[in-house]
C-alpha positions in Angstrom: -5.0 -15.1 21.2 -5.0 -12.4 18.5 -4.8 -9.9 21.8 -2.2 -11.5 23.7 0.5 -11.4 20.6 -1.0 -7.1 20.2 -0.4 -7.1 23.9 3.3 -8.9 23.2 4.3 -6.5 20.6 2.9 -3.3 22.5 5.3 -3.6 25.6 8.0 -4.8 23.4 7.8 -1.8 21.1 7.6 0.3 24.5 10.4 -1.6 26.2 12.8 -0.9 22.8 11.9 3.0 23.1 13.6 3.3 26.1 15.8 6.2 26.5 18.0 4.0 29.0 20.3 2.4 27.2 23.5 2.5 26.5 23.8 4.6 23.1 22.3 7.7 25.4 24.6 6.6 28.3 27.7 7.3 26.2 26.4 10.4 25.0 26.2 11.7 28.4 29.6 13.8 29.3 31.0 16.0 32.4 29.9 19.2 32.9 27.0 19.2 30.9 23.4 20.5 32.1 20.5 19.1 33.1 18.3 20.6 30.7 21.3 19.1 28.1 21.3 15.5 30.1 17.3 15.5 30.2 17.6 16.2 26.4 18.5 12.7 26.1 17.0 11.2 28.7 14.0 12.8 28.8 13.0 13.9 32.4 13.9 12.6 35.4 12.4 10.2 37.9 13.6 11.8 41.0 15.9 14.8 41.9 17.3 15.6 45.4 19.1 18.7 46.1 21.7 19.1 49.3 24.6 21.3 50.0 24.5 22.9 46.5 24.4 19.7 44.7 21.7 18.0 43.3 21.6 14.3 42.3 18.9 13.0 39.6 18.3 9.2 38.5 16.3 8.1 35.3 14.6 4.5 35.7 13.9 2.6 38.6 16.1 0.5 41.3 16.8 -2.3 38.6 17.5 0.0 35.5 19.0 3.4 36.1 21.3 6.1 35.1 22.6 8.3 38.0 23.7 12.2 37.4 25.3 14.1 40.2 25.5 18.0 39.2 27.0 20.9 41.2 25.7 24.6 39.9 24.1 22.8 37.1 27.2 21.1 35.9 27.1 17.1 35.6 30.3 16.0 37.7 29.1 12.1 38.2 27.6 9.4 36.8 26.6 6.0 37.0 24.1 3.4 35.7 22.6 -0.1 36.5 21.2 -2.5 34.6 22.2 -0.5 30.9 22.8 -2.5 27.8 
């Protein structure tokens, strides 16, 4: 029993250290970098580059935060799932 409540309070520790919430979501603004977005978000999931754009997301299909940059500027985002 003593494990299962460590086991509890481990993932809920890890679930409230999330960097994908909504605090770092706001922080996030146009025309800011990468390096500067992956400051607060720490680094990305998954990154696709095409045309001369590139499009990150942080988290997975349920929980996300979506960053579209061209030449390393941020010029969209979304997010899913954010609280």
């Amino acid at each position: 029993m003593k494990r299962l409540v460590t086991g509890i309070l481990i993932a809920l520790a890890l679930t409230g250290c999330s960097k994908l919430n909504r605090d770092n979501y706001d922080k996030l603004k146009m025309g800011m970098s990468y390096a500067e977005a992956s400051a607060i978000l720490g680094k990305a999931e998954h990154c696709d580059d095409a045309l001369g754009t590139t499009s990150c997301i942080w988290g997975s299909d349920g929980k996300n935060i979506k960053i579209r940059f061209i030449a390393d500027k941020a010029t969209f985002f979304s997010s899913e799932g954010i609280n």
